[in-house]
VOKE-498796 format. One record per residue: x, y, z of N, C-alpha, C, O in turn. Coordinates in pm, whole numbers, plus 50000, padded with zeros to 5 digits. Atoms other than C-alpha are relative to their C-alpha. Layout:
BEGIN
XYZXYZXYZXYZ
...
***
This chain:
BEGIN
500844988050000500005000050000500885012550000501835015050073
498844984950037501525034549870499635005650129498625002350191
499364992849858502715056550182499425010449963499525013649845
500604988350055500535089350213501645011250038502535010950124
498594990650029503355116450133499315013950115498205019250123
500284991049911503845141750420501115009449973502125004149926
498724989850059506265176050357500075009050173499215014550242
499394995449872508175187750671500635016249948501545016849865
499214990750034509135222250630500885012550070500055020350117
499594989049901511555249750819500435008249881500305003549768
499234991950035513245277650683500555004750132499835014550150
499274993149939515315288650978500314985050063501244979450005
498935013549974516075252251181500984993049940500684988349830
499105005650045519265237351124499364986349922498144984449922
500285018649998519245196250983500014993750088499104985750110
499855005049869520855187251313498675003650083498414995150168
500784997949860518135200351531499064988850064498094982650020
500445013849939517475175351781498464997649960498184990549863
501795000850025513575175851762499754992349862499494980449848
500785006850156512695171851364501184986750001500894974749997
499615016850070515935148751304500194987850119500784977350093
499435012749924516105126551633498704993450080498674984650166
501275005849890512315122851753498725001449889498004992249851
501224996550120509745140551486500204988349877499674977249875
499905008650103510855125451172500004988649975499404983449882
499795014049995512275090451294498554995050069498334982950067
501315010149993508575083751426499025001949889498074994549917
500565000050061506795092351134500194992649834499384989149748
499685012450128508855072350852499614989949999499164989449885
500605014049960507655038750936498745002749941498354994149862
501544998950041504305049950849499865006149890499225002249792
500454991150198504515077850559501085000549941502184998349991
499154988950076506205092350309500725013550027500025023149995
499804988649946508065119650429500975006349947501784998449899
499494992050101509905147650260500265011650071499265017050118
499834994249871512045173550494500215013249861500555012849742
498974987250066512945208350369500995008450074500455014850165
499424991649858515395226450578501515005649906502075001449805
498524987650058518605253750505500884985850019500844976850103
498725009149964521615233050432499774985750045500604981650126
500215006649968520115203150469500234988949843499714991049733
499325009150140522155168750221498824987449988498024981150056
501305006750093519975150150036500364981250051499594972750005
499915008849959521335118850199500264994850158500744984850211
499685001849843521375123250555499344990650099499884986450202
500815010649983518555099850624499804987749884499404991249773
500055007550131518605065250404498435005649980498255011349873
501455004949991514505065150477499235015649977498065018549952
500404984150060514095101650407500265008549936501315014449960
499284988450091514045127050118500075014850043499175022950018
499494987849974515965157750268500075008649882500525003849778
499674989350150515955189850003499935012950093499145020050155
499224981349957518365219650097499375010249965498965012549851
500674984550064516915253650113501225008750070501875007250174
499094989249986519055284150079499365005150126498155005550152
500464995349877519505299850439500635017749987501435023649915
499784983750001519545336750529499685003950151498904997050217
500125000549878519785352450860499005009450044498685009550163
500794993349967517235379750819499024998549935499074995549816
501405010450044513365370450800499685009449860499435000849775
499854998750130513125389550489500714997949931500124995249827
499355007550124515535379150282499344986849991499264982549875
500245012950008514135345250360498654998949939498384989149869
501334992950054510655359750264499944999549851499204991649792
499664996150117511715371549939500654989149917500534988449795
498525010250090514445343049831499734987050021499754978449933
500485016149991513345311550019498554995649934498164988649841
501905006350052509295311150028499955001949847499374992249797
500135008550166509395310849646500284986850001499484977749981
499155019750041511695277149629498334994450083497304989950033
501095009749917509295264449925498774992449886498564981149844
501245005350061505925271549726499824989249841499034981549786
500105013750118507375255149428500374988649990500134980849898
499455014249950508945227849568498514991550029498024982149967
501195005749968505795220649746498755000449904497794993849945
500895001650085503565223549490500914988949879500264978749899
499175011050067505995198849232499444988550120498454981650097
500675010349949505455176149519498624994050056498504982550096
501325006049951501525175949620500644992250134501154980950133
500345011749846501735161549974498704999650023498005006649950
501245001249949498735154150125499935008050130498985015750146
500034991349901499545169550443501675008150017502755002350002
498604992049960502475198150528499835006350167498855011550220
499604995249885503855206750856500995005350022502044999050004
499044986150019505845242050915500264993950161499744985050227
499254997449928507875247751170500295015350118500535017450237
499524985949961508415285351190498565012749944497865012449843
501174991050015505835317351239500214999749871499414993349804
500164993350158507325332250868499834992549921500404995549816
500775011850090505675301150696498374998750011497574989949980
501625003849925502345308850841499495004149843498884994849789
500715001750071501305326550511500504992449854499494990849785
499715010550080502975304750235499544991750024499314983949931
501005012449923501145280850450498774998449926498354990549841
501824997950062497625292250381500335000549863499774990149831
499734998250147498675298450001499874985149965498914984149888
499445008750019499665263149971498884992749998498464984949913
501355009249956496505252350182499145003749907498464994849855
501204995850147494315271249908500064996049908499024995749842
500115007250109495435254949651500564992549980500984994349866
500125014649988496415219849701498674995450045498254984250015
501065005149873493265219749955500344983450082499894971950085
498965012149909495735199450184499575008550163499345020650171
499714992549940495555203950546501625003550088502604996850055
499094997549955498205218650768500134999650151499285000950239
499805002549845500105213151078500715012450032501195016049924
499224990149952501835242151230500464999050170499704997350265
499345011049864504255231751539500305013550045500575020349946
500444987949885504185265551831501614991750091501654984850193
498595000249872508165261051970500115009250108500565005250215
499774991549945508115291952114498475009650047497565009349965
501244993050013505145316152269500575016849964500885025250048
499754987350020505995347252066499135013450085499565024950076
500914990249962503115367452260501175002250150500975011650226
499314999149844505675364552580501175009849942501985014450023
498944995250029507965381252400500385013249873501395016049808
500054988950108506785411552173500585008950010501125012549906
499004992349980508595435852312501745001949929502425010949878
498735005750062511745416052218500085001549873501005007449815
500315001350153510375409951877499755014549905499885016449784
500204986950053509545445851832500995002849963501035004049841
498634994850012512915455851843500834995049923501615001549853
499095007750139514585431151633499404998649912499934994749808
500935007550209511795424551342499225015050000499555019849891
500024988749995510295458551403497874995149990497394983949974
501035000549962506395466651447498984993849888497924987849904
501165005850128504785457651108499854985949976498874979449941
500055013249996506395425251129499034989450142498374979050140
501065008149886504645413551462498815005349983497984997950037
501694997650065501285430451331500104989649899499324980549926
500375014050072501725403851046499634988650088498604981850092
500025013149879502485378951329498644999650030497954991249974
501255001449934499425384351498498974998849924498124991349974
500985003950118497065384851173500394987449985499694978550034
500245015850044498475353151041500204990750137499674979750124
500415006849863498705338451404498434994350033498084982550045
501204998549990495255344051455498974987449880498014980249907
500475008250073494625325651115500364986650010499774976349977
499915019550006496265294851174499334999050121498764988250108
501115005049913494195293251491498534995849942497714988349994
501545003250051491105292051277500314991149906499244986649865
499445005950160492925271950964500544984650055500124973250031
499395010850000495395251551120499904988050131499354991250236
499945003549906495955221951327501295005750079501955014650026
498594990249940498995232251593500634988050072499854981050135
499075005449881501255213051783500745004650035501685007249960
499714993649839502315228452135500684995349993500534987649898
498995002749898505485218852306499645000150103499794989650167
500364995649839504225233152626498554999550006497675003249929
501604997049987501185229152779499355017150046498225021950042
500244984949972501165264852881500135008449890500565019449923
500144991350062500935280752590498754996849921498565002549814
501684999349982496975267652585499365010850013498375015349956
501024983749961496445301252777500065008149928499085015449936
500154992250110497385321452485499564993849909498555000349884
500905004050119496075299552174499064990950068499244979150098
501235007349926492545293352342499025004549876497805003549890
501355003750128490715298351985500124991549923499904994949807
499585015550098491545263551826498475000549973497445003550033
501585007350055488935251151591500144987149940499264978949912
499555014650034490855223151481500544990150102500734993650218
499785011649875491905187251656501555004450012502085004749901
498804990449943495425204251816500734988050112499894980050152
499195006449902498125183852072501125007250056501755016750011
498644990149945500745193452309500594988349981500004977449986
498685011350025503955172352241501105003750051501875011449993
498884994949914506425175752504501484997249910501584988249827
498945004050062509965177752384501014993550108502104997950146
498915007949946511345150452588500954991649886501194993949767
498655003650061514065128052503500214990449946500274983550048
500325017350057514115095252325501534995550017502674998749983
498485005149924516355074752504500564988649890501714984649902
499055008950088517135050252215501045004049945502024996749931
499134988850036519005082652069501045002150086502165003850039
499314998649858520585086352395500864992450043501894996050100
499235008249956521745054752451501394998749959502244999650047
498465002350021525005049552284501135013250109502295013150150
499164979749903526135090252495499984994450125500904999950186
500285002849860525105070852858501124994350051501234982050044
499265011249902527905061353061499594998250125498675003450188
499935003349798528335048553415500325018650060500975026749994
499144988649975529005080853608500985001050109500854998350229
498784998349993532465089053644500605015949997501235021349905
499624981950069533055128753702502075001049992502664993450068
498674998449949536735134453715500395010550108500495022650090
500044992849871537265145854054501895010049999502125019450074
498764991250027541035161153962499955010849938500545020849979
499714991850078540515180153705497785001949923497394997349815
501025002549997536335187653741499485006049832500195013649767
500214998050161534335190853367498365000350022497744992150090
501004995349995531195205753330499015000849843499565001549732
500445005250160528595201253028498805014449973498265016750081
500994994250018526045228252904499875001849845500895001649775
499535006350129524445226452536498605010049990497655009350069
501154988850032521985254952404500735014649992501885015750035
499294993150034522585290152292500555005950103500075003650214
498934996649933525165307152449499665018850028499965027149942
501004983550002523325345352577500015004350160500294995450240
500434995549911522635366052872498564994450064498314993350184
501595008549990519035349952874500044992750056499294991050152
500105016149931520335315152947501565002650103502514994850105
499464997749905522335333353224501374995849961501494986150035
499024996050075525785333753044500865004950167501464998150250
499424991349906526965359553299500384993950137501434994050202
500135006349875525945341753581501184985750032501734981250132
498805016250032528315308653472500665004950039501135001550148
498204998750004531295328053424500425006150145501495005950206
499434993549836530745347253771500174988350091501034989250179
500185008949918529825312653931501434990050001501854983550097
498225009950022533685293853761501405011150072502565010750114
498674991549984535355321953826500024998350178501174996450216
500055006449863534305314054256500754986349992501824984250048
499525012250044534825278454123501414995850024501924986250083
498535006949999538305280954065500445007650156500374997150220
499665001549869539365294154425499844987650052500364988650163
499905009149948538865260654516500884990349937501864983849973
499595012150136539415240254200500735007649888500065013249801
499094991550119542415256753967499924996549858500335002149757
499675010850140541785227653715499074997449971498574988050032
501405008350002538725222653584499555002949823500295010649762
500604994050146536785226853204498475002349987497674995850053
501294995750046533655241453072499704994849887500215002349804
500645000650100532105225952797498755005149959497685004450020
501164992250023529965244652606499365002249842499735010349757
500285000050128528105238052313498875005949927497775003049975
500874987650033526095263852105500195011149888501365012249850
499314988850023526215293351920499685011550115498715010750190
499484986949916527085325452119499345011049940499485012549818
500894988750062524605358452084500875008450026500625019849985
499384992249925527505372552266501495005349889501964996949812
499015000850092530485388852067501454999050093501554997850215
498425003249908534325385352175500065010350110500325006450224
499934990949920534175421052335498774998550089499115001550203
500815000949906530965415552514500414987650082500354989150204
498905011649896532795381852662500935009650116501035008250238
498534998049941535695401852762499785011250105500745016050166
500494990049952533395427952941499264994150150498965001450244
500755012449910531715394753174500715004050143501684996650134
499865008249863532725396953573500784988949958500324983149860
499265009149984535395371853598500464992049862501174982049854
499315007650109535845364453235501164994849986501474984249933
498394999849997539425369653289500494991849986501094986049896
500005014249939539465344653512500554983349978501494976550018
500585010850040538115315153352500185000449883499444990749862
500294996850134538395321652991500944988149955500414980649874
499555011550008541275294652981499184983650023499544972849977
500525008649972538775272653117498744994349909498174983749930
501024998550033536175278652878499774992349878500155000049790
499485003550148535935253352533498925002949956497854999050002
501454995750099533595269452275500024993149914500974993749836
499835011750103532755241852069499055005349840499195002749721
500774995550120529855261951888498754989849926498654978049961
500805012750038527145243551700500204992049951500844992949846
499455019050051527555206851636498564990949979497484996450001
500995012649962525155175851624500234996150139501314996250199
500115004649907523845163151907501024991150079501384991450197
499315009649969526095132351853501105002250032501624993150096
498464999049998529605147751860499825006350137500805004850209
499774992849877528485168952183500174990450103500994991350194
500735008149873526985140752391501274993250035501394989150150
498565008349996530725123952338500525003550084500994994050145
499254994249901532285145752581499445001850173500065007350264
500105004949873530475137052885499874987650113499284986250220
499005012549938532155104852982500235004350136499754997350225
499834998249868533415124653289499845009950059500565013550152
500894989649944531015153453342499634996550143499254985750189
500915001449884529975161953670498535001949998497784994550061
501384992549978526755180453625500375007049848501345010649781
500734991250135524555195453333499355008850079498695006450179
500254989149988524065233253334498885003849906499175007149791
501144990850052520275246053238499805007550046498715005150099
500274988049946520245279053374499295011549893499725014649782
500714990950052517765304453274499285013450044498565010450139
500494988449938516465338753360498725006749954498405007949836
501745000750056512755349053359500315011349911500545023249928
500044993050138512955360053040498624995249906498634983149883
500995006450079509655354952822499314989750024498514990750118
500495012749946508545319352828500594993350065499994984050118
499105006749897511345307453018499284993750112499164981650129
500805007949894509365302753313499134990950028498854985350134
501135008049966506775284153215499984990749859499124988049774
499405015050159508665256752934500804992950047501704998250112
498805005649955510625230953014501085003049914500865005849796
498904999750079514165233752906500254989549974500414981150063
499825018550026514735201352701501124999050033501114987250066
498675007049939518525197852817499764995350112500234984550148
499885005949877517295197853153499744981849983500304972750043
500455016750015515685162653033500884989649932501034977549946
498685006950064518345153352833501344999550065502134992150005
499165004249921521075155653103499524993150084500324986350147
500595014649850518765133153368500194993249864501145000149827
500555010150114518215108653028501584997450018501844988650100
498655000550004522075110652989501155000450152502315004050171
499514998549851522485106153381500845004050046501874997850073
499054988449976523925140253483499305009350090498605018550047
500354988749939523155157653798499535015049886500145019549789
500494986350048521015190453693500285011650089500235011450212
499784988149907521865224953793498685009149888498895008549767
500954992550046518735246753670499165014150065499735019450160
500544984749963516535279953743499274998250139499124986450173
501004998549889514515285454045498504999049971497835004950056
501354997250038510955281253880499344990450043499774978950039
500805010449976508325264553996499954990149922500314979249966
499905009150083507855246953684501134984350007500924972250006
498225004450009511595233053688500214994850160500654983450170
500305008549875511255225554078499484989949994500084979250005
500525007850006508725209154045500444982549936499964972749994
499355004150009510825185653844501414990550096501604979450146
498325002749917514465183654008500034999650161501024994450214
500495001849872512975186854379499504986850006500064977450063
500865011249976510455162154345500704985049958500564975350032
498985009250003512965137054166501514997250114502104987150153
499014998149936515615149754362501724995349900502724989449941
498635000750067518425149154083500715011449954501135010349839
499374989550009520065183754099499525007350035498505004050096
500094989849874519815216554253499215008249888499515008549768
500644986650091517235245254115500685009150142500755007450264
499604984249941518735280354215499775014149892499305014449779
500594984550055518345318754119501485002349888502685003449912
498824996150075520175324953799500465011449980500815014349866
499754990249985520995355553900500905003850100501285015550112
498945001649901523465344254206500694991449984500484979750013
499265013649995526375329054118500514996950073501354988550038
499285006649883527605323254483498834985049994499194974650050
501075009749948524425298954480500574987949858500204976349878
499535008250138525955279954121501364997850075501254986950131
498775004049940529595278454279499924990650104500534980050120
500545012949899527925262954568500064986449984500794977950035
500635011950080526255236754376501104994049934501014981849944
498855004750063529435229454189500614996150064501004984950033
499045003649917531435226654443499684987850108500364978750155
500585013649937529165205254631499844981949899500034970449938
499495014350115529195176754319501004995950008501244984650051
498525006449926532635175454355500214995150095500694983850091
500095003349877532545172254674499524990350077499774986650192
501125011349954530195147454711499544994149904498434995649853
500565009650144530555120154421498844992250016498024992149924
501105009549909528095096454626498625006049967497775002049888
501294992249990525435119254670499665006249809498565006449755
500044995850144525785132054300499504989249918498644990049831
500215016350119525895091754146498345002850012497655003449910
501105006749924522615089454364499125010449865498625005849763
500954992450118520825121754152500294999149873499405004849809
499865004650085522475109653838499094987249989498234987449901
501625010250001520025076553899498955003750012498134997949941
501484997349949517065092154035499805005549853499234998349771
500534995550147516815115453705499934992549864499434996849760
499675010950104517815082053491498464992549988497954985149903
500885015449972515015063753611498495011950014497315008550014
501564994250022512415093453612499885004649863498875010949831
500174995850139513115099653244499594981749941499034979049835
500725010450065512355062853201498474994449972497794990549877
501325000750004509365059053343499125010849970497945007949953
501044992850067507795089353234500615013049925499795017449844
500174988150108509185120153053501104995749881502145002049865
499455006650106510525099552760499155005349865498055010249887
500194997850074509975106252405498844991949907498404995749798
500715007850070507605073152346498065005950029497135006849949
501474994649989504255086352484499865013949911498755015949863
499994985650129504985122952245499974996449924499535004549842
499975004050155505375099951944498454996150017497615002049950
501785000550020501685085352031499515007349995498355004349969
500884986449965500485118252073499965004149833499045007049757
499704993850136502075127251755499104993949865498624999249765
500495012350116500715097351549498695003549996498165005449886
501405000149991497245102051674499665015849921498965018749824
500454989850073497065133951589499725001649861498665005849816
500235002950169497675128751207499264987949984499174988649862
500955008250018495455099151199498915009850016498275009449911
501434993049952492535122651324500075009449889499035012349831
499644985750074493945150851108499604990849820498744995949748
499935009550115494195121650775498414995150010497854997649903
501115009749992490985103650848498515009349985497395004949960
501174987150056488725139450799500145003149850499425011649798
***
């Protein structure tokens, strides 16, 4: 029986990005046809899937102007039966697409832009988030959506279509080969953190918290994998950069797979975040992916995120805004391999039994059955 053909599309996500290539995509091949589009993305990166490169650009108009052409003709050459975007500036190439294939559409909500207009004002400027909010508005009436967070229900509360939240936990089959025994190296201590590299995700706060760090510990490394919003001179401007800056390896963006290699003898994974926008009320998927990859958590003070790492009891939530309270915490892992192994298990074994990546793929599946079967 022929495979109903489904078209995945971003213009701004990498190929690597954990989500579409290590959890989205690999549960939906088995079943369809599937057909990715993404910047820079090789036409053989999956045997079981046809990847097709789109020219990338770093500002949403150029991508406007230069990509969404390729898109609409790509996607129209291929007829899918159903397409699923990625990113707001696809919302109206979306509807275009939906008008005349009369296909429907999925549209996947990573982020809650309404938490964050202010921000958006300033970098995309005011006409562009008045689009936002018109075609926002329409894929609430048009499209189906899939959430990440369940909290961003309270802002898209006009669904008219069948809609899911799909947590972005961690699929531990992906995971598995990165899992060792844990082994921190108590000589020379090594630290793991993997997301962008900003003032947001408390940046500042690290380098003030290593730079305490080393008064104790002279020898130690930072791994840090990401890109950096930050430039060399705004580094060199940091509280204690000085310091630490020997300590610091900027690895920059990679695949998942080459990062996860280097924590063989991590002590602790760093999710630190500062109420910034939705921060407060999203999980941070590393946090789930260092318990999955059994690695003490060091994370924010939020209820949300408590609720978590308290109630498991596998790493410390504190205020990312004190790094005597992060030096602490560091210094106490070291300090206490025992007690550390122990929250390296507890978070192993609560990502097994429940915030794993296999109950989000049912979620996922059902949804396009309901969405296919109208």
């Amino acid at each position: 029986m022929k495979k109903v053909r489904i078209l995945h599309i971003s213009s701004a996500h990498p190929p690597q990005d954990p989500r579409l290539a290590h959890r989205v995509i690999p549960s939906l091949v088995p079943i369809y046809d599937i057909t990715v589009l993404l910047p820079g993305a090789r036409p053989a990166m999956f045997c079981t899937t046809q990847y097709i490169s789109l020219p990338y650009f770093r500002r949403v108009v150029a991508r406007f102007l230069l990509v969404h052409p390729i898109i609409l003709w790509r996607t129209l050459r291929l007829r899918p039966t159903l397409l699923h975007i990625y990113d707001p500036e696809l919302l109206p190439v979306a509807r275009l697409l939906q008008l005349l294939l009369r296909i429907p559409v999925v549209y996947e909500v990573h982020e809650n832009f309404y938490k964050k207009l202010e921000q958006k004002i300033v970098t995309q400027g005011r006409l562009a988030t008045h689009f936002f909010h018109r075609f926002d508005a329409m894929a609430q009436r048009r499209f189906h959506l899939v959430f990440t967070e369940h909290a961003y229900l309270s802002t898209y509360n006009r669904l008219t279509n069948p809609s899911a939240v799909v947590y972005n936990y961690p699929s531990l089959s992906f995971l598995e080969p990165f899992r060792f025994p844990y082994s921190p190296n108590q000589q020379a201590p090594e630290f793991f953190y993997i997301g962008w590299i900003s003032l947001e995700r408390a940046f500042d706060t690290l380098v003030a918290a290593l730079a305490r760090f080393k008064h104790h510990y002279p020898v130690f490394r930072m791994h840090l994998f990401g890109q950096r919003t930050l430039t060399d001179d705004d580094l060199e401007k940091l509280p204690g950069f000085a310091d630490v800056r020997e300590h610091l390896i900027f690895y920059g963006y990679i695949d998942q797979q080459q990062a996860f290699l280097t924590i063989r003898h991590t002590t602790a994974g760093i999710a630190l975040l500062k109420p910034v926008g939705d921060y407060p009320d999203s999980y941070p998927t590393k946090m789930f992916e260092y318990m999955a990859l059994g690695l003490p958590v060091i994370t924010s003070d939020f209820p949300l995120y408590r609720d978590i790492v308290e109630r498991y009891a596998c790493g410390f939530c504190l205020s990312p805004d004190k790094p005597e309270q992060l030096a602490d915490a560091l210094i106490y892992l070291v300090e206490h391999p025992h007690e550390a192994q122990i929250m390296s298990k507890k978070g192993r074994k609560a990502i097994e039994d429940r915030f794993n990546w296999e109950t989000e793929r049912l979620k996922l599946l059902t949804l396009y059955s309901q969405i296919l079967e109208t």
